[in-house]
Structures are given as C-alpha cells and as structure tokens.
DRENPA-71175 format. One record per residue (C-alpha): residue number from 1; x, z, y. Coordinates in nm, 2 decimals, padded with zeros to 4 digits. Layout:
DRENPA-71175
[NUM; [X; Z; Y]]
...
end
This chain:
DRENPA-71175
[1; [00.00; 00.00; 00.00]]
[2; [00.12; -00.08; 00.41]]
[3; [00.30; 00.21; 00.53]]
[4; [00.39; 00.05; 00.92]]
[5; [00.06; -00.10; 01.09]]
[6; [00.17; -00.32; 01.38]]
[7; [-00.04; -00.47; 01.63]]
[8; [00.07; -00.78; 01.86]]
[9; [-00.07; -00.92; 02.18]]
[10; [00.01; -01.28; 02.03]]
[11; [00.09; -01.43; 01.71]]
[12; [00.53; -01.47; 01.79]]
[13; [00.57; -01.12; 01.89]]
[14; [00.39; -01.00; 01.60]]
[15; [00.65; -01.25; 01.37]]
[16; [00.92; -01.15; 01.59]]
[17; [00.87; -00.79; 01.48]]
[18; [00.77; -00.90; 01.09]]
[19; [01.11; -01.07; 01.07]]
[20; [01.31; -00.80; 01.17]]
[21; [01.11; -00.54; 00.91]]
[22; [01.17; -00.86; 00.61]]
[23; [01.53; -00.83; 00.65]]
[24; [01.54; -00.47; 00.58]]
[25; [01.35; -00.60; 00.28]]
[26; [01.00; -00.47; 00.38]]
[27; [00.75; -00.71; 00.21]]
[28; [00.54; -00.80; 00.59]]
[29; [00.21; -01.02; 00.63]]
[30; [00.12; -01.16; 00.99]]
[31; [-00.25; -01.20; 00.99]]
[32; [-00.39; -01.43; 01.26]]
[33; [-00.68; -01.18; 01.32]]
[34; [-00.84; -00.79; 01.20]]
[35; [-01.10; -00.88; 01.01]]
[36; [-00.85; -01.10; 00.77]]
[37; [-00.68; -00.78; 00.68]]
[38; [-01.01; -00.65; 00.38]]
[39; [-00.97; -00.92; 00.26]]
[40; [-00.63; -01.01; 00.14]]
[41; [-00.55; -01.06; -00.20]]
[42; [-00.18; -00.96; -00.08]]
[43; [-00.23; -00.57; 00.08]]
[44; [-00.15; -00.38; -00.21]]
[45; [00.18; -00.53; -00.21]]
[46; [00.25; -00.53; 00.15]]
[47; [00.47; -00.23; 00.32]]
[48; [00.39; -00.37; 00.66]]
[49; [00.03; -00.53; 00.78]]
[50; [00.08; -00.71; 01.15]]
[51; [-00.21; -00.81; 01.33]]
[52; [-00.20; -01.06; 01.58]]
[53; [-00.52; -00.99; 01.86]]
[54; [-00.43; -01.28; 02.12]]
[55; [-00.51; -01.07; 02.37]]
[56; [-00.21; -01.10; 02.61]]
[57; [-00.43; -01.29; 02.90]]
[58; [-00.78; -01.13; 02.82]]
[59; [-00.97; -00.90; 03.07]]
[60; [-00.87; -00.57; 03.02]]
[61; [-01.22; -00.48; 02.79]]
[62; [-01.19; -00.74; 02.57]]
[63; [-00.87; -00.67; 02.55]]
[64; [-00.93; -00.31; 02.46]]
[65; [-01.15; -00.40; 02.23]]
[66; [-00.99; -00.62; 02.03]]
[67; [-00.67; -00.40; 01.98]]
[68; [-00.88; -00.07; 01.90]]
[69; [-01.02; -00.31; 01.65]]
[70; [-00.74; -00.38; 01.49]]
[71; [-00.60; -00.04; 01.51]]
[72; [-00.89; 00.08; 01.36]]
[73; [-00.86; -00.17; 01.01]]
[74; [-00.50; -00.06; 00.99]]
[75; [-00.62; 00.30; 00.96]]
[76; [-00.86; 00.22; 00.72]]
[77; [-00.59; 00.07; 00.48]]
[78; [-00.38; 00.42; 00.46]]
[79; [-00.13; 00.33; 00.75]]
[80; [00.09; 00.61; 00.85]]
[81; [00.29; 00.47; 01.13]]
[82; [00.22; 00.26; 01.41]]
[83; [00.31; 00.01; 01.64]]
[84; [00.14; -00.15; 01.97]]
[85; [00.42; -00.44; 02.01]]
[86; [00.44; -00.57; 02.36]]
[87; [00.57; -00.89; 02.48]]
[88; [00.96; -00.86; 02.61]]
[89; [00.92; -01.04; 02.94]]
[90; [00.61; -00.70; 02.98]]
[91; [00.33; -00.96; 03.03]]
[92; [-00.02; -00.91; 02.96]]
[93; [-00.26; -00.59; 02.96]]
[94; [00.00; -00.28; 02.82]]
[95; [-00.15; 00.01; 02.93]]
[96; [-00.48; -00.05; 02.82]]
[97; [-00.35; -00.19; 02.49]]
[98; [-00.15; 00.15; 02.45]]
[99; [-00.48; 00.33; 02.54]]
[100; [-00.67; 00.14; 02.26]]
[101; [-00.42; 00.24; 02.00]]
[102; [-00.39; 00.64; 02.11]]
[103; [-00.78; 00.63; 02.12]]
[104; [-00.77; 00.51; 01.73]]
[105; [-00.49; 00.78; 01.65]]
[106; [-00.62; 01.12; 01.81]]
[107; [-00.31; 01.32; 01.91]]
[108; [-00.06; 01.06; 01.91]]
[109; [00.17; 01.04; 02.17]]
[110; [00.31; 00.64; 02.28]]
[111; [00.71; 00.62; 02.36]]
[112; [00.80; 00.27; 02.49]]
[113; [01.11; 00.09; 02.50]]
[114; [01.09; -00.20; 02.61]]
[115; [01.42; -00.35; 02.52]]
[116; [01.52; -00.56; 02.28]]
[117; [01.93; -00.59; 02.38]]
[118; [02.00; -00.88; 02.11]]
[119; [01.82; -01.09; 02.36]]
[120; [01.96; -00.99; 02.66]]
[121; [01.64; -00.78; 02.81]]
[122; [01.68; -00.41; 02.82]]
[123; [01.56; -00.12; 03.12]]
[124; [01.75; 00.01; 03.37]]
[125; [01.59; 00.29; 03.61]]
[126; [01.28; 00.17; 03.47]]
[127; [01.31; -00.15; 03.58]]
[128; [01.32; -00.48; 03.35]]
[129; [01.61; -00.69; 03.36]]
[130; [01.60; -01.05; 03.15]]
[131; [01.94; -01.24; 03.13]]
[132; [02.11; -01.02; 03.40]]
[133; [01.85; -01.06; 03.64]]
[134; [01.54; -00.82; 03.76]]
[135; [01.19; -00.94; 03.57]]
[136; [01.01; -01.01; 03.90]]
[137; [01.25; -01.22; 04.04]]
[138; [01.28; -01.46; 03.66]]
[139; [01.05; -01.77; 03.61]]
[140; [00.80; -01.59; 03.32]]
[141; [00.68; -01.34; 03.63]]
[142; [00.49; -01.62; 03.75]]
[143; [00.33; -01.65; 03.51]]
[144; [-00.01; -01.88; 03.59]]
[145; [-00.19; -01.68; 03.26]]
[146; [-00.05; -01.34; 03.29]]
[147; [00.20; -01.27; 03.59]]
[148; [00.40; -00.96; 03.62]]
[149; [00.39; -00.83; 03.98]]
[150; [00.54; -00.46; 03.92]]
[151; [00.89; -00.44; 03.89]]
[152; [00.85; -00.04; 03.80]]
[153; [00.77; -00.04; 03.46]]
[154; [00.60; 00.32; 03.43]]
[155; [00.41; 00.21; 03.73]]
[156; [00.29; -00.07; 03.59]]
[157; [00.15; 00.08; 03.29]]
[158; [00.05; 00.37; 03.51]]
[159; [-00.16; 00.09; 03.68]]
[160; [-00.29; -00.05; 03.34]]
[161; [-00.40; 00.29; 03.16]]
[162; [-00.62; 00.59; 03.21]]
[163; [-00.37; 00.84; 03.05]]
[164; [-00.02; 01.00; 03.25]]
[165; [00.31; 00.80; 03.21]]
[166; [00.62; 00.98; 03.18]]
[167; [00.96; 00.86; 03.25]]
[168; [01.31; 00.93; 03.06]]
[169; [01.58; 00.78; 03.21]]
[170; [01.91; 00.60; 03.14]]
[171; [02.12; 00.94; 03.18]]
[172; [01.94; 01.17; 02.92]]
[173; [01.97; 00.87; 02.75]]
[174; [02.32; 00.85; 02.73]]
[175; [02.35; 01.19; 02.62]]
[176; [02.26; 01.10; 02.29]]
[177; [01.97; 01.18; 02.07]]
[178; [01.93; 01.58; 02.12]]
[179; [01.92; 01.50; 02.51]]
[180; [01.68; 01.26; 02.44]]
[181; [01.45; 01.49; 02.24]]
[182; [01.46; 01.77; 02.55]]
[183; [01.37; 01.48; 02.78]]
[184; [01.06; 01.41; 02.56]]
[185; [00.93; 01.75; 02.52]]
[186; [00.97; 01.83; 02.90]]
[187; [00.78; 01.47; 02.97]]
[188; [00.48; 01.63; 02.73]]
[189; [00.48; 01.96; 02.83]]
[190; [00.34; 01.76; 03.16]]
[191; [00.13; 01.63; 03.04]]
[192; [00.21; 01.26; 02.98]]
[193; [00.09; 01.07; 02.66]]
[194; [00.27; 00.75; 02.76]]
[195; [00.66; 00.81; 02.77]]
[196; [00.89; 00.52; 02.89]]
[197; [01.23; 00.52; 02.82]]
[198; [01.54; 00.32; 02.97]]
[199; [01.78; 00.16; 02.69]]
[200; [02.02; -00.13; 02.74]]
[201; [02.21; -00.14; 02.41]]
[202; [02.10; -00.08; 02.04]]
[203; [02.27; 00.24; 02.00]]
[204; [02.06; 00.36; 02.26]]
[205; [01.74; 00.24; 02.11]]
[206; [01.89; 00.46; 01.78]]
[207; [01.90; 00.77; 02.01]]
[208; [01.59; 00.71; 02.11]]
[209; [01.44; 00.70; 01.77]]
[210; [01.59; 00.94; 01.60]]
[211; [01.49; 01.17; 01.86]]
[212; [01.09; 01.07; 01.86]]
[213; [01.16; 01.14; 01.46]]
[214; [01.30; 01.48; 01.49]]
[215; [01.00; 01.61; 01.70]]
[216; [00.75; 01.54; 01.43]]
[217; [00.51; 01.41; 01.64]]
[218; [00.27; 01.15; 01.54]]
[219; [00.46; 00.88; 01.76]]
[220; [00.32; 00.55; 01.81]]
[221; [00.62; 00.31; 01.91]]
[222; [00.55; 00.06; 02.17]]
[223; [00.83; -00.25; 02.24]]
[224; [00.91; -00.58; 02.11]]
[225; [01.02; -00.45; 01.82]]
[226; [01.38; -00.33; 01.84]]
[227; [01.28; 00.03; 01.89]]
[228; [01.04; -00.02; 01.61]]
[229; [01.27; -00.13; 01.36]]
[230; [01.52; 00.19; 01.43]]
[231; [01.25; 00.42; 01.42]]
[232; [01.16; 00.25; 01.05]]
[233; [01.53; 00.25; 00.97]]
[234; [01.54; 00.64; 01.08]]
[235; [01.24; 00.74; 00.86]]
[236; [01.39; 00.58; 00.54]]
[237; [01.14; 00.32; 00.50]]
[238; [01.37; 00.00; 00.56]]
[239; [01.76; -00.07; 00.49]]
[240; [01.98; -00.22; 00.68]]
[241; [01.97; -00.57; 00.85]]
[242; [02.04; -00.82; 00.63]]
[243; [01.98; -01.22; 00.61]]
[244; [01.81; -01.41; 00.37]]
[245; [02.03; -01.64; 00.06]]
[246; [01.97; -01.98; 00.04]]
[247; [02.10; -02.24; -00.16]]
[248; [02.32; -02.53; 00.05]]
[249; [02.06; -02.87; 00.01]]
[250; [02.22; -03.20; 00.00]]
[251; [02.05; -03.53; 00.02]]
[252; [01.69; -03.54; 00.11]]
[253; [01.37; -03.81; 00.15]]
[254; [01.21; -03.51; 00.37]]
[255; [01.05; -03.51; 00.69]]
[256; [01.04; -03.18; 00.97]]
[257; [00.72; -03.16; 01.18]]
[258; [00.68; -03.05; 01.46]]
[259; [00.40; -02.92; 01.68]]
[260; [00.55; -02.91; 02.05]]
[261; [00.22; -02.68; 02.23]]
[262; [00.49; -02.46; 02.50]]
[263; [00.49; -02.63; 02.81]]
[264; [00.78; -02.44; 02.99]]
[265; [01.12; -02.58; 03.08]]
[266; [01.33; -02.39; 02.85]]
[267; [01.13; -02.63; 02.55]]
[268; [01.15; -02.92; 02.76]]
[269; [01.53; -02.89; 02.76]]
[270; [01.60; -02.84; 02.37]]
[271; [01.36; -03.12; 02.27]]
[272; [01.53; -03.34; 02.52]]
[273; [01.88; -03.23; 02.38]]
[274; [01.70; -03.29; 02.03]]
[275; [01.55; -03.63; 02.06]]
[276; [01.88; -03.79; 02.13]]
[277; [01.94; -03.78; 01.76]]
[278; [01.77; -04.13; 01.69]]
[279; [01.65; -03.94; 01.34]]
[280; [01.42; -03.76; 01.55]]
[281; [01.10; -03.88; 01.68]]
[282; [00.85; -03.80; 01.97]]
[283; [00.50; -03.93; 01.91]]
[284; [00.37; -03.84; 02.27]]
[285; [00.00; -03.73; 02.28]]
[286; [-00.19; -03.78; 02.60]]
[287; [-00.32; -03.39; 02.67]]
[288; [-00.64; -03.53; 02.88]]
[289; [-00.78; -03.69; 02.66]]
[290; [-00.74; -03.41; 02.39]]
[291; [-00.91; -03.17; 02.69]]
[292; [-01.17; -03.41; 02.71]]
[293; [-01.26; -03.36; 02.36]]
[294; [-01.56; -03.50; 02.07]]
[295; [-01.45; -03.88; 02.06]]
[296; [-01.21; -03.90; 02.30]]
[297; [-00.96; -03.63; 02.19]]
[298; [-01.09; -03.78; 01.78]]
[299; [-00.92; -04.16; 01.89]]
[300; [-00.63; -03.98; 02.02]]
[301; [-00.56; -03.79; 01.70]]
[302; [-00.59; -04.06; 01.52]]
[303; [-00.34; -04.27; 01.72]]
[304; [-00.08; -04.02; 01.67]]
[305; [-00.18; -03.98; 01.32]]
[306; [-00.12; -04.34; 01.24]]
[307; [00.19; -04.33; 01.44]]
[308; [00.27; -04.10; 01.14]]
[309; [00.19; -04.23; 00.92]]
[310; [00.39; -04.53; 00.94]]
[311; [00.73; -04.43; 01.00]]
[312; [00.69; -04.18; 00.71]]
[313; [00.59; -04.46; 00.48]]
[314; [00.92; -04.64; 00.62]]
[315; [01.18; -04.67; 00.31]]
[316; [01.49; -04.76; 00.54]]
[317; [01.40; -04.52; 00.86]]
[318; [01.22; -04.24; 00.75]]
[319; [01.26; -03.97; 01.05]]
[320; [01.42; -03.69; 00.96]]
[321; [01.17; -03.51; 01.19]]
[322; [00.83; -03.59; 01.39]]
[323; [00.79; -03.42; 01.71]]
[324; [00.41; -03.44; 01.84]]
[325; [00.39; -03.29; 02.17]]
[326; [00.10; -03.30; 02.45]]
[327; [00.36; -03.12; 02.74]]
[328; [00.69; -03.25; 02.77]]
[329; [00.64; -03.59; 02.90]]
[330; [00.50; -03.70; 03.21]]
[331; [00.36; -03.46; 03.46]]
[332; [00.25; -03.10; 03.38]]
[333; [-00.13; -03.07; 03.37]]
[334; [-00.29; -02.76; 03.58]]
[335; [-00.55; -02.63; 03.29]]
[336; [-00.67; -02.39; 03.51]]
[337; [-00.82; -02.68; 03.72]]
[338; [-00.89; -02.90; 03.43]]
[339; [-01.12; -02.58; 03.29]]
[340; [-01.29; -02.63; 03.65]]
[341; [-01.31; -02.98; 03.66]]
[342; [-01.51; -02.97; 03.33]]
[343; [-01.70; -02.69; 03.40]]
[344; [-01.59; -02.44; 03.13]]
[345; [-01.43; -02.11; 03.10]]
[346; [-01.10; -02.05; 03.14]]
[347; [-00.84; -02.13; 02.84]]
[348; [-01.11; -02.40; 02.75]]
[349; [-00.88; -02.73; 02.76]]
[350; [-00.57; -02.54; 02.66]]
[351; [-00.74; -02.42; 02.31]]
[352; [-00.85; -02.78; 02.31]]
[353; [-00.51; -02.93; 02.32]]
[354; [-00.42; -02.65; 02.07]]
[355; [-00.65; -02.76; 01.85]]
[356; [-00.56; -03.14; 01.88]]
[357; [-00.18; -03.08; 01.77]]
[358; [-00.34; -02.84; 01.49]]
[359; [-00.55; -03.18; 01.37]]
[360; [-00.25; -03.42; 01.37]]
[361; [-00.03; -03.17; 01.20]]
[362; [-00.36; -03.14; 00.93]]
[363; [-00.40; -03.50; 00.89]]
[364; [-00.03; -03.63; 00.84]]
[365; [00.01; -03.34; 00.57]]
[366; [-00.30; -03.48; 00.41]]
[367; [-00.17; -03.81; 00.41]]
[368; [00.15; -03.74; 00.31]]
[369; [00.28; -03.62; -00.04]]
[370; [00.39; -03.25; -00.04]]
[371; [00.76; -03.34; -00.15]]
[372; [00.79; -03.52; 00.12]]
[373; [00.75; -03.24; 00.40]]
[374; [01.01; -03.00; 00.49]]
[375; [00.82; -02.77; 00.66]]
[376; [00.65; -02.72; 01.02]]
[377; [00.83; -02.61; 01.32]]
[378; [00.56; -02.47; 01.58]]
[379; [00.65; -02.36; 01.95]]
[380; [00.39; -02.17; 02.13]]
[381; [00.20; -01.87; 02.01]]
[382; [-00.12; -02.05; 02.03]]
[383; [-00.04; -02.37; 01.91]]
[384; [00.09; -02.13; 01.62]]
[385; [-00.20; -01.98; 01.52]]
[386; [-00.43; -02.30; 01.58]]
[387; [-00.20; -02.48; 01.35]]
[388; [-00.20; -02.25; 01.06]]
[389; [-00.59; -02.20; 01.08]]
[390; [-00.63; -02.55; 01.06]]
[391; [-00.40; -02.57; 00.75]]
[392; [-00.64; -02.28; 00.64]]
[393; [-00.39; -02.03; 00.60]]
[394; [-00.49; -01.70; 00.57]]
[395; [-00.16; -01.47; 00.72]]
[396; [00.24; -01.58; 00.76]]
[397; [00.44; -01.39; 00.49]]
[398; [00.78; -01.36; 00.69]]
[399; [01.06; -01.35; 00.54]]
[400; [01.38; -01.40; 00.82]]
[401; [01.52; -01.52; 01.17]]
[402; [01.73; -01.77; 01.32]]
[403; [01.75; -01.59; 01.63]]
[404; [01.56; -01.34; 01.72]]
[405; [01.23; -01.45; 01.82]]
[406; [01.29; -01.74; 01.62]]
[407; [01.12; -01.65; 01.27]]
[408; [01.16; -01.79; 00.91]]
[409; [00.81; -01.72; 00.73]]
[410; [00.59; -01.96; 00.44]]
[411; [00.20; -01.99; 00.47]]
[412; [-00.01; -01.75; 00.25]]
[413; [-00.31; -01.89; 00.18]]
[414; [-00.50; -02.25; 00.17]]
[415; [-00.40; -02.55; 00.04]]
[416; [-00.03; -02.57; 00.16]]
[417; [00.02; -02.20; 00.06]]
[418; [00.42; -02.14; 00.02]]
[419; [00.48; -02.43; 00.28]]
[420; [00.80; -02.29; 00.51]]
[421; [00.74; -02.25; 00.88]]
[422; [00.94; -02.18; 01.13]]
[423; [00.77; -02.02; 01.48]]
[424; [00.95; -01.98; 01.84]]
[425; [00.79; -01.87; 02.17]]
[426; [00.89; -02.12; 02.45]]
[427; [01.12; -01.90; 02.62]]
[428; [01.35; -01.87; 02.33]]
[429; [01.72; -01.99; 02.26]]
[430; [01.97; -02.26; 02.39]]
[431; [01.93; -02.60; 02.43]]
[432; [02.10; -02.68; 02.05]]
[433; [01.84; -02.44; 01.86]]
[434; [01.61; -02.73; 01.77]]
[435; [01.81; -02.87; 01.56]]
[436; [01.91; -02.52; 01.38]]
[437; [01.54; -02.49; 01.30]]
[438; [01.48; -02.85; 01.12]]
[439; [01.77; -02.78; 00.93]]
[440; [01.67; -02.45; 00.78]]
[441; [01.35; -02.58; 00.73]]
[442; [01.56; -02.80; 00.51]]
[443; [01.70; -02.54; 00.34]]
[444; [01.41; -02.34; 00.29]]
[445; [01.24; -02.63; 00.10]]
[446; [01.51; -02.69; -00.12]]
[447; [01.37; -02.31; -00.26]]
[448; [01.03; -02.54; -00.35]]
[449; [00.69; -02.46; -00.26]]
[450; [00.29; -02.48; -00.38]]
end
C-alpha cells in the first residue's frame, strides 16, 4: 500500500517529484486526476500515489477544491505522509493549496522549501532567486496565466491563505539541523501553521528535513520536491539516488514523436537547435484553426496526420523523429483574446489546441505499427495530460530523469500501456536537451513494450 501521498498543481511537477522518489527505488504512479486513484489496478503495489489537480491558474475555490479532493482520496488509501508540491518558479494559488491540504490532515503543520538547488532556484531572505536572478524580475513572473507579483515569499503565501506564516531564515539554517529544529518550534509556539524556510544548497534542504523529522510532528512538506525527497530519505522510506540501467541500442527503423504544446522561448530555442538535424522533422499545425474547432480543427488534424503518415511509410528517409507543434512558428497567438473573440471561457482555445496535438499524436500511433515507435516526447503540462488521456492511459508509472524536471516514465493503462514517454515543462534545460530526450527514448524501447 502508498506510504507518501503527493499532490501537484500540474501534471510535470507531479512527474518531476515521481522521478526523483523512482530512483530511490519507490514504485510511483502519476494519475492525471483523484477520482483515477479507487480505481487502479496498480495501488497495492504503489509506495507513492501522485495526483496531478491542474489547478495552478484556477480561482482560488476551485482550486481549493480540487486539492482538498485529492487530499482527501489519498487519506482514504492509508497515506501516512504528505506532500502539496508547488511549482519552482512559485506560480499559481499556494496558500490556499497549502490550506486545502492542512484542512484534510487536522493538526498538521506545512514547512516549505521552496528550493530545488539542482536547478539553480533556491531562497535567500525569503526571497526567490531562479538562475542568479530575483523571481520578479525573470521572464516566468509575467506570466499571462498565473504571474507572480510578490517577491517576499512568506508574504505571498501570507496573501494566499487564511492560516499565519512563519519564517526561518538562512542563518538558523546554517546552523545545522538542531538550530533548525529550535527555529521551528519558536515559529509554532506563535502560532504559525505555515513555516517557510530559506535553503540554497541540498545540504541545507537535509538540515531542514531532518529537523521537521525529529520533532515528530505530523509535517506536510511543501516544494518542488527536493525537500520532499530528503525528508523520505530521512524517514527510511527511499535509498539513495540512483539512475536507471539500460542496455546500449544499435540500429533502429524507429521513429520519436513529439507533441510540441509549450509556447515559451526557452522550447523555441531547443527545437530550433533540434531541427537542424535533417532526421528530424517539423510538421507545423496551424493553432487557429485547431481553436476554431468541429470541422475545421478535424481537416487540420488530418493534414498533419497524413503528413505522417507518409514520411513514416518512407523506406529510404524515415525520420528519426516527428515534431508536431502549433507554437513555435509564426507569430505567437494571444489565447486570452482568442477565448474572447469566440465568446468562451477562459483556457477554452488553449485546451483546444491541446487537444488537437493529443489527436495527431492518437491517429499516427494508430496508423502506425507499434515496433515502429520509439516513444512520445511531450513538452507542456497540458499538452501532457491531453496526450495521455487521449491514448487512454490511465496514470504515468515513472521510472527516472534526464535532468531534473525532465522525467523518464511508460503509460499505464490503454492500448499503448508500457509505451515510454518522456515529459518536460517549457522552461526546462539547454538548448541541446532535445536531442538527449529522442535518444533515451531510443533506449528505453530497446527494453520493449505492450
């Protein structure tokens, strides 16, 4: 039965965090929503159930809800310890995430660290700092979906949540793990459920951890999973890192796919960078008429899909991978005012668009015999999760990283159950990291699958 219960604002967090607990060889499921959880085949043999709410850009009662949803089936299962995990870059609705968890767990107390030193973002003074330079000053801050205007962190949670935030600060953390633990009591005795706490290297996520395990309390971690994974690590319940075996592949008729949904400039760079590898072919899809939907988006599916169709069928040029992507060509759409222009709610054309690249990916895999496809590289949480649905999976059993943040898992579930995927928010690695992915997707498929 699950011992850790984790849940994530979006579906690459919560991978991020399962990939880090598989290679302290935990057996971890990602399940694309709560009510999946009952009825897994898989739980019994799970040591660590994530749930993935996509609620990072929700209202802050939906939002709510959803989490303390998920909470609650986690509880249900036998769960002992928990986790809210929070996106790195601190986007999104926190503090009322964090109060939707310590509403399901009466008495527990939340500690946050929101580093995650590996990748360069750690807290100084309370204060976020990504690649060297203060959160509200980076790109991801302007967010259009969920910008972060509070450089403070424990004030912005403060803003977020109904219960007192506490503060521990980069001095008691240097004093090591007994400091630490005074620091934490004296922030409780005040009163404050929610206690934030600096760190800037992984040692000092350790101190931190073995601290909150020392107290006994009934903690309920909060970060992008660094802090999570010590605290596991402290308690006995996973061993030390270590990456996954896989045999060296040579020669192959296989083809990479790839579903290109992240619109931001980091992707736009690596798929450049990528392309220039004549193996490796764009099939551009028009994102209009995708938001535009019934017909429209159907002719433009099936354009791509043909486009598929025959350079896989090629004997002499078969690509070693197909990228199919709505965002990096041309000029960047404004979904906000497409949603307006149609007269829908908000998020309506990009879950269309979504949706589209989760078609193609559906109908070229149909087509196409299974020994002839590597595996699926997705960027974007959303295109993610709109992928795998289609493909009628029912969770991501991961199993390793690239990078962090760039996770190694196989569907579970559906027809194409076993098929290797690889996942990567858009913000993620250098410009050479696409071509990493395709060939450990290679590798992975040389392990076989359904």
């Amino acid at each position: 039965m699950p011992t850790i219960g984790i849940v994530s604002d979006d579906l690459t967090g919560a991978t991020t965090v399962g990939t880090l607990l598989a290679r302290g060889k935990a057996e971890a499921a990602v399940f694309f929503d709560a009510e999946s959880v009952p009825e897994s085949k898989e739980l019994k043999k799970l040591d660590a159930v994530l749930i993935s709410t996509g609620s990072r850009s929700f209202p802050p009662l939906k939002a709510y809800e959803k989490v303390k949803k998920a909470a609650e089936i986690l509880k249900s299962t036998g769960v002992l310890y928990f986790q809210k995990r929070i996106d790195t870059t601190l986007r999104g609705g926190i503090g009322v995430e964090i109060d939707a968890m310590l509403d399901s767990l009466p008495k527990a107390v939340a500690i946050v660290v929101p580093a995650m030193p590996q990748s360069r973002r750690i807290l100084v003074g309370g204060y976020s700092v990504i690649d060297g330079e203060a959160l509200v000053n980076t790109q991801v801050a302007k967010d259009v979906l969920t910008p972060v205007k509070e450089a403070y962190i424990p004030r912005l949670i403060a803003g977020q949540s109904k219960r007192r935030v506490g503060f521990v600060a980069l001095d008691k953390v240097l004093g090591g793990a007994e400091m630490i633990k005074e620091a934490l009591i004296e922030q409780r005795e005040c009163g404050c459920e929610i206690i934030v706490a600096d760190a800037i290297t992984q040692k000092d996520v350790r101190s931190i951890a073995e601290a909150g395990v020392s107290l006994a309390w009934n903690i309920v971690t909060v970060d992008p999973g660094p802090f999570t994974i010590e605290t596991a690590r402290v308690r006995g319940l996973i061993g030390k890192d270590e990456p996954k075996n896989l045999p060296k592949l040579s020669g192959t008729e296989r083809t990479v796919l790839i579903a290109a949904g992240s619109a931001t400039e980091v992707t736009r760079k690596q798929m450049e960078s990528f392309c220039r590898d004549k193996r490796h072919v764009r099939i551009s899809v028009d994102p209009r008429m995708l938001i535009e939907g019934r017909e429209t988006a159907g002719c433009e599916v099936e354009k791509a899909v043909r486009a598929a169709e025959e350079l896989l069928q090629s004997k002499e040029d078969r690509p070693k991978a197909l990228l199919f992507e709505t965002a990096l060509h041309g000029e960047r759409l404004n979904l906000d005012a497409e949603d307006k222009r149609l007269h829908c709610k908000k998020g309506t054309s990009g879950s269309r668009i979504n949706a589209g690249l989760g078609e193609i990916i559906a109908q070229v895999l149909n087509k196409t015999e299974k020994n002839k496809i590597a595996g699926i590289y997705m960027t974007g949480g959303d295109t993610m999760v709109s992928v795998c649905r289609r493909l009628g999976a029912g969770s991501i059993k991961v199993e390793d990283y690239i990078i962090p943040q760039t996770d190694v898992g196989r569907l579970s579930g559906g027809k194409y159950d076993g098929l290797p995927i690889i996942g990567k928010g858009g913000l993620t690695g250098n410009e050479e990291i696409v071509y990493d992915i395709v060939e450990r997707l290679f590798a992975e498929s040389g392990t076989g699958y359904f």
